[in-house]
C-alpha positions in Angstrom: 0.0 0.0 0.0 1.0 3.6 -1.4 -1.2 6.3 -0.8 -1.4 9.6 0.1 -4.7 10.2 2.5 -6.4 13.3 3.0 -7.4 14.8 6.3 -9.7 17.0 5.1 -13.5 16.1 3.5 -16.3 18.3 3.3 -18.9 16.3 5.2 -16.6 14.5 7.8 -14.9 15.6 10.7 -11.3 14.9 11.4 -11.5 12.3 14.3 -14.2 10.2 12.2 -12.0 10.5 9.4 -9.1 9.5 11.2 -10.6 6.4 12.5 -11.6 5.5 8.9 -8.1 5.9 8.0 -6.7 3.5 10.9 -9.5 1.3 10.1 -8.4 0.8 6.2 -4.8 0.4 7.6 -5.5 -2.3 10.3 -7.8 -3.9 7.3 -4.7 -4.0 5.2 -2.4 -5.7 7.2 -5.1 -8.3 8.4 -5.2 -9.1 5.0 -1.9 -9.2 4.2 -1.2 -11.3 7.3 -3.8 -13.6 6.3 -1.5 -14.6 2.3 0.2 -17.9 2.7 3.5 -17.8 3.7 6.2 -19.0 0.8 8.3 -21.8 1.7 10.7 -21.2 4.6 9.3 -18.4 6.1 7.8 -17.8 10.0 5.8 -15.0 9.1 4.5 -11.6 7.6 6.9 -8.4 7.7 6.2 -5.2 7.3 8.1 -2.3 5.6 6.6 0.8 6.4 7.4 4.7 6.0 5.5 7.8 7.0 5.9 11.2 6.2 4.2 15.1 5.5 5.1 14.5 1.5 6.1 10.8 -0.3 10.0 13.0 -0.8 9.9 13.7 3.2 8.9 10.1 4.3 11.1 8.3 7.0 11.1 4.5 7.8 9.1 3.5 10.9 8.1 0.6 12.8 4.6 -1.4 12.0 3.8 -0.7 16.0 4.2 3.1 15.3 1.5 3.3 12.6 -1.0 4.6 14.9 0.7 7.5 16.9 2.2 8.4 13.5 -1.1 9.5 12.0 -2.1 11.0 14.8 1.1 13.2 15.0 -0.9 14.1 11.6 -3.5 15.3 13.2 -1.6 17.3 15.9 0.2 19.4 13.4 -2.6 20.5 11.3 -2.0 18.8 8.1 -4.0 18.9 5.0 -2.8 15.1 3.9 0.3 12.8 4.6 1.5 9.8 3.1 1.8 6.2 4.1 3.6 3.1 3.1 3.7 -0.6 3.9 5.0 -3.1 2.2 4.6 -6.9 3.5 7.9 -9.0 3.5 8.6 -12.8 4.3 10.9 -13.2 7.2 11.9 -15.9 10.0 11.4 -15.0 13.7 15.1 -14.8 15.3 15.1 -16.5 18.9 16.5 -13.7 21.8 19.9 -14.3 23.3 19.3 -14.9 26.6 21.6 -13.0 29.1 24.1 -15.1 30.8 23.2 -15.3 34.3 25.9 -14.5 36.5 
């Protein structure tokens, strides 16, 4: 998913247009997460990157989504632009701290 959403709409407010937006991102990745994995895999990854403008977007974490579009919101923006891309990975195990 590429796209550029709008914060502004005649007939909507912000907050209900903001939930619509988190809505059709949560959607996304459910479905995404749903794809059958390719051989050797653990599970779905996510490559994501937010910013004001496409030029101006940063790399972020999938658990940041959320407070990212809301930072949107705080600073008044007419629009901002959002990207995820699911990957294939495998789930490293922890090292476990000796001990001592």
């Amino acid at each position: 998913m590429k796209k550029t959403f709008s914060l502004t709409h005649e007939k909507l407010k912000t907050p209900r247009l903001v939930d619509a937006i988190k809505h059709e991102v949560k959607k996304y990745l459910k479905r995404e997460r749903k794809k059958p994995l390719p051989e050797g895999s653990d599970f779905w990854d996510f490559d994501c990157k937010y910013g004001h403008t496409e030029e101006s977007a940063n790399v972020i974490h999938v658990s940041a989504l959320n407070k990212n579009i809301d930072d949107a919101v705080e600073h008044e923006l007419t629009s901002f632009y959002l990207e995820i891309l699911a990957k294939p990975a495998i789930r490293t195990v922890k090292p476990i701290a000796d001990e001592e």
